[in-house]
N, C-alpha and C positions, 0 to 999 in steps of 0.2 A: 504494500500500500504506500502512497505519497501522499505526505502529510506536509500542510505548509501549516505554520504558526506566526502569526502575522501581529507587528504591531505591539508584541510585547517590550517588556526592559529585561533582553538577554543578563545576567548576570553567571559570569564565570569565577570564581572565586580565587583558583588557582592562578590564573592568567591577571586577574584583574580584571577582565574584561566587562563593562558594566555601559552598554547601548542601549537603545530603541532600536531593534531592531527585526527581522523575517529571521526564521530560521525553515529549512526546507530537511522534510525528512524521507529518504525511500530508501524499500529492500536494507530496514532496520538499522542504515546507518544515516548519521547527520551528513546532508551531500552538503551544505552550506550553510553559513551564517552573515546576514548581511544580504549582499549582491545574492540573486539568485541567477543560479544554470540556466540558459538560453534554452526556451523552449520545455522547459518544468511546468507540468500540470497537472496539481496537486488531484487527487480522490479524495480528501478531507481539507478542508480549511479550520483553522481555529484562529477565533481574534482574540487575543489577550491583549488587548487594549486598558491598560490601568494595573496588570498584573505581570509578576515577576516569572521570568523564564526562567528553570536552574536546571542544574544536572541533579539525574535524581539523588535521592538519598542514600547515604550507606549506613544502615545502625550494626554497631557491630557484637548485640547482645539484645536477640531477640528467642524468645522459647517460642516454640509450636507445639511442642505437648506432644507429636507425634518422633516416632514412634510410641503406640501405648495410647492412644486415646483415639485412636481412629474413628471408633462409635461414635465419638461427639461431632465429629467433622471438623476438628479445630484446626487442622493442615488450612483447609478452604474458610475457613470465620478468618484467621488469622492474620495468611496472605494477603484476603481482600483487607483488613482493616489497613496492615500495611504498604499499600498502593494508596490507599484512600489519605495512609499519612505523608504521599509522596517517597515510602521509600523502594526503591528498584532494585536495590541488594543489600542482603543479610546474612549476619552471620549465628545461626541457634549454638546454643551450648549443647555440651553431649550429656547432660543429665537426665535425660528422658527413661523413657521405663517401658522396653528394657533400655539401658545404658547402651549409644550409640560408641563398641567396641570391637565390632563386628563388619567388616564389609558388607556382607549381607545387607545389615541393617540402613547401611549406609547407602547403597543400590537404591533400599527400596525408598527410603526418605527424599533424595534425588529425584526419583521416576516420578514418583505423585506429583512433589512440588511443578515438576517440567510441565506434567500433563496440567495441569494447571493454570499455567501460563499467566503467572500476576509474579507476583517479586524474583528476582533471581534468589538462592537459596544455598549457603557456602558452611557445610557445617564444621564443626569440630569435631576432633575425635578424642573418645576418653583414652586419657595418660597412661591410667592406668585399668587392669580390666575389672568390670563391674565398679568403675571409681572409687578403689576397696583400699588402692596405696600399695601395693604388695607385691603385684608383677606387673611388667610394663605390657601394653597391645604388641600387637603387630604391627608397627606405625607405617614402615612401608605399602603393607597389604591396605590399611586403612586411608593412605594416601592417592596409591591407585582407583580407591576406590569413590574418590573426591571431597575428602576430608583438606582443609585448607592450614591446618597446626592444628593442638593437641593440648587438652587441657582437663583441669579436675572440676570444673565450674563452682560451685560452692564447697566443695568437701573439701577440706583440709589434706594436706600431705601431709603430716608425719612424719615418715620415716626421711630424715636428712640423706641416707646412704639411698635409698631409691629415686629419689629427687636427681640426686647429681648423676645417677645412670643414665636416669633420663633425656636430664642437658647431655651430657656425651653424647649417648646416641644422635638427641635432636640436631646437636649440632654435626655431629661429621655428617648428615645426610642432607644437611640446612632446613633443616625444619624448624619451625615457630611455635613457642610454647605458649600458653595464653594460663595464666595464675592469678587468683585472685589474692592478694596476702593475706592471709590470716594462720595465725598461731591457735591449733585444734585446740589446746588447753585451757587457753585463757577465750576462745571464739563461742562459748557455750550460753549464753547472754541473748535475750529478747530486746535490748536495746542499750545504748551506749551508755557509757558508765557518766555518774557525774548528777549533780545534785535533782535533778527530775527522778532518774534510775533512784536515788533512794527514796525522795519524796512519793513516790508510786510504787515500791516495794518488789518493782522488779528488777530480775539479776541483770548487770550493766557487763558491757564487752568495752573494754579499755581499751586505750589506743595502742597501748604497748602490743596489743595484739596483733596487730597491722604493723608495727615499726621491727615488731623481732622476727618477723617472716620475710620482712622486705633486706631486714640486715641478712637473712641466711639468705637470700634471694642471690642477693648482689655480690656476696662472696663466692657464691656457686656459678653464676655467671662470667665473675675474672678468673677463674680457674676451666670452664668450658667455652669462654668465649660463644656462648650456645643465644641465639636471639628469642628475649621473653618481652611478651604483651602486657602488661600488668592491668587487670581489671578492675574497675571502679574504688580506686583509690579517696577514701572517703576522710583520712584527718588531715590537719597543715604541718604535724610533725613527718607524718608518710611523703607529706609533698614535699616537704624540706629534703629526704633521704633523694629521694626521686631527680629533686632539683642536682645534688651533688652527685648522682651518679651518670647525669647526663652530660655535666664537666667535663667528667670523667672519660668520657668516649664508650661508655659501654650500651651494648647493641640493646636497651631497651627502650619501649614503647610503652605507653597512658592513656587508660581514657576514666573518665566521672562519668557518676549518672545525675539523670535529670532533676532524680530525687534531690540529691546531695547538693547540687549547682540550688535549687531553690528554696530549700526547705532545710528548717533545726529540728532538734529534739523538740521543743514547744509544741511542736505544727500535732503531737501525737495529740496533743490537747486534753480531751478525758477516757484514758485507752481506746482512741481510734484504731480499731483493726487495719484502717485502710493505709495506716504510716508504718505497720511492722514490715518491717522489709531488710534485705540484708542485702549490701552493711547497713548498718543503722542507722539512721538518721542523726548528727552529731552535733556541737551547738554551732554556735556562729562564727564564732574565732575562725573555726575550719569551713564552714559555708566562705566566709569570705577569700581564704586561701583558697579555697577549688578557683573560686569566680576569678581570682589573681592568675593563678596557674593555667587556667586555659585562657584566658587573654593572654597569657606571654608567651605563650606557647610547650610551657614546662608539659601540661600535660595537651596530649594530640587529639584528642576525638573527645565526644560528648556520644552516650547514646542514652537509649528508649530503658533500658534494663526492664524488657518488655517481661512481665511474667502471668498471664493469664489466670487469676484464681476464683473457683466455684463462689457459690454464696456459702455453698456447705463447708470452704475452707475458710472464710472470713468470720460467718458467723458464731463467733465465740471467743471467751476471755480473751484479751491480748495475749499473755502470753504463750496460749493453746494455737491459737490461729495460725495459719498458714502464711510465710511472708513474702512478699510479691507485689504488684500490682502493676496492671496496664502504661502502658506508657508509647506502643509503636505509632500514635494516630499524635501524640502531644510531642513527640521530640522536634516539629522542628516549630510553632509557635510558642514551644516554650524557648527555645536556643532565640527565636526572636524575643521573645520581652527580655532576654538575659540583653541582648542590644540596648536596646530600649532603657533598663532596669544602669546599665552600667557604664555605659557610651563606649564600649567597645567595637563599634562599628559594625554594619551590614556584611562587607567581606569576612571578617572574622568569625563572627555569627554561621555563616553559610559555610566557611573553611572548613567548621571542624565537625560537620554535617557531610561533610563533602569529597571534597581532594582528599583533607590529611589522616579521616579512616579508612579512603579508598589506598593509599600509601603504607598502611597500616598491614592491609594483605599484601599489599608488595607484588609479586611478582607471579602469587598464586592466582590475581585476578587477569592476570597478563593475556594468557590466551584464552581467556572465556570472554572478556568484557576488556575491549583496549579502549583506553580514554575512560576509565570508571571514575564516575565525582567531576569528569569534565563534559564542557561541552566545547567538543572539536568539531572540525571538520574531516570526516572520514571516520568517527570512535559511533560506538555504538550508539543509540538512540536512548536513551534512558534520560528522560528528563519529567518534569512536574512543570507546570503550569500554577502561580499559589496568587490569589488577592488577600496582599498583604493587610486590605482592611477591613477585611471582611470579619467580624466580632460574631464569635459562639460562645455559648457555655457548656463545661466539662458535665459531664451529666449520663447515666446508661443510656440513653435515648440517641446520646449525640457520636455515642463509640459502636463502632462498627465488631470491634474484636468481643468476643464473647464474654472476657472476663472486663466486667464493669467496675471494679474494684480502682478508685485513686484516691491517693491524698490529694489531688487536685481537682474532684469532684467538685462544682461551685463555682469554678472557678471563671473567669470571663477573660479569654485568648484575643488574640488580634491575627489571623494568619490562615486561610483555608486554602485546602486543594481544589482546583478546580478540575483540570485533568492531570493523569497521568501515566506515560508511554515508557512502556516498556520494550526493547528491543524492535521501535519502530511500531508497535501496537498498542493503543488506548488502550489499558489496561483499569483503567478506572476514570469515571468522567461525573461529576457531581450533577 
């Protein structure tokens, strides 16, 4: 199909590139931007006249629930929510059930997703098998089999002596480990430590939890040279370590979550189930360090820390409930009001939406999606169409993903999808 887009404010993040300008799309890749090809006639027109053209979205921590929940249909809720939130590629953790350690399983998660044709779909693979810590996968066989790195998603490592086999291996075959820090002993806590955690009686996860995983992180890295992702880095002490070991030259990589960029301890308010989430929600000192850190670039991405959860997993004590909450449809008006909220500017905003998590896979997204997070001419067609002023509010009514659970329920955005293409195909159209 040829698709022209007429009329919009192109915005490229990584180039700079920021027009009024056409963009012309066929046989799913961008033929131009700007000037259009002599004799180009489109089979779809779209006027985005008033709205921002981007490349799509990359979040690079989205769950689908599948494998393991296929009954509900959450592969297809999921997908559509996140096309709906403008994103075109993703990356799921391998914590699914069964745990994504197996080719097989990985085939089959692939196949659906394809057949489906809304987000691309880049998973992980577990580190270790049944994310148990104990023995490593088959990381080759799970690579072949389109696993993009390898990681524990939430579970703790453990064992120091299996970690560093790990980086070894990962590293003599270059492969990418993707860790979240936390220290298993002290990580057993329903919310962060500190005078709320006592005033409400429940057990607090200290920061130290996060800073002595990231110090065994970083030593295990100058000794395997092995390249790690570190996930949603949640205090401003962990950002500090993060900061000096990017001085450093060593080969890692950052991202925060949504949660953490907008919201403290506070926000739980009178044990709101919809704020237990992990990592925890922390106070402000470190809210504001996140906010510092991704404007200067210490940490690289922003994502959705999408986690779809029932009512049957919300509804009940906080500390019982289930922790998670939607986020693929809010990551990118929430990344705009952090604009807005900080004056970190538009490009910046969209960067870390964009270019610097599509840079984040590196080289795994090289020949599936060339130009991913950009909009070139000649790279694949993956772009959104968003009116930047378009005002919703957060609400289950207004989330497409099944699990309706947010802290930011109420809340009143600035930033809607109107369309968005995937591989040259409207994949979602408001």
């Amino acid at each position: 199909m040829k698709l022209l887009i007429r009329n919009g404010r192109v915005v490229d993040p990584a180039s700079h590139f920021d027009q009024t300008c056409d963009v012309a799309v066929a046989d799913g890749l961008i033929v131009a931007i700007g000037a259009m090809p002599d004799g180009f006639a489109p089979d779809r027109t779209i006027d985005a006249a008033g709205c921002l053209v981007l490349p799509g979205l990359v979040d690079l921590a989205v769950r689908l629930r599948e494998p393991g929940h296929e009954h509900a249909r959450l592969l297809e809720s999921e997908l559509a929510a996140a096309v709906a939130g403008g994103v075109t590629s993703l990356v799921c953790p391998p914590d699914t059930d069964p745990v994504l350690d197996e080719p097989g399983l990985v085939d089959m998660l692939r196949f659906r997703a394809e057949r489906l044709q809304q987000a691309r779909v880049f998973p992980l693979g577990a580190l270790t098998r049944g994310l148990a810590g104990a023995v490593l996968t088959e990381m080759v066989e799970l690579t072949q089999a389109g696993c993009i790195g390898f990681g524990q998603a939430e579970v703790a490592l453990g064992n120091t002596q299996v970690l560093l086999r790990a980086l070894q291996y990962a590293s003599t075959f270059g492969y990418s480990v993707w860790l979240r820090p936390q220290d298993g002993d002290l990580g057993g806590g329903v919310v962060a430590s500190g005078p709320l955690a006592t005033r409400m009686g429940l057990s607090g996860i200290p920061v130290a939890a996060e800073t002595i995983a990231l110090h065994t992180i970083f030593e295990l890295v100058r000794a395997t040279d092995a390249r790690v992702h570190l996930c949603r880095i949640s205090s401003a002490a962990g950002l500090a370590l993060l900061r000096q070991a990017k001085a450093q030259g060593l080969p890692v990589s950052c991202d925060v979550s949504i949660n953490s960029l907008h919201l403290t301890d506070m926000d739980i308010g009178y044990f709101d189930s919809r704020a237990r989430l992990n990592p925890p929600l922390r106070q402000q000192r470190d809210r504001d360090a996140i906010r510092l850190a991704l404007a200067d670039g210490t940490v690289d991405a922003l994502v959705s820390d999408h986690t779809p959860v029932t009512e049957d997993g919300k509804t009940l004590p906080f500390a019982q409930s289930e922790p998670g909450a939607s986020g693929v449809e809010l990551l990118l008006p929430l990344a705009l009001k952090w604009a807005q909220d900080s004056g970190v500017g538009l490009m910046r905003a969209l960067e870390v939406i964009t270019a610097a998590p599509a840079a984040v896979l590196g080289s795994a997204l090289g020949p599936l999606q060339p130009g991913a997070g950009r909009l070139l001419a000649g790279s694949a067609a993956d772009l959104c169409v968003v009116d930047p002023q378009a005002a919703w509010t957060v609400g289950a009514a207004t989330l497409r993903s099944q699990g309706k659970h947010t802290p930011f329920s109420g809340w009143e955005l600035m930033g809607r999808v109107r369309w968005t293409v995937v591989s040259g195909r409207i994949a979602f159209a408001a």
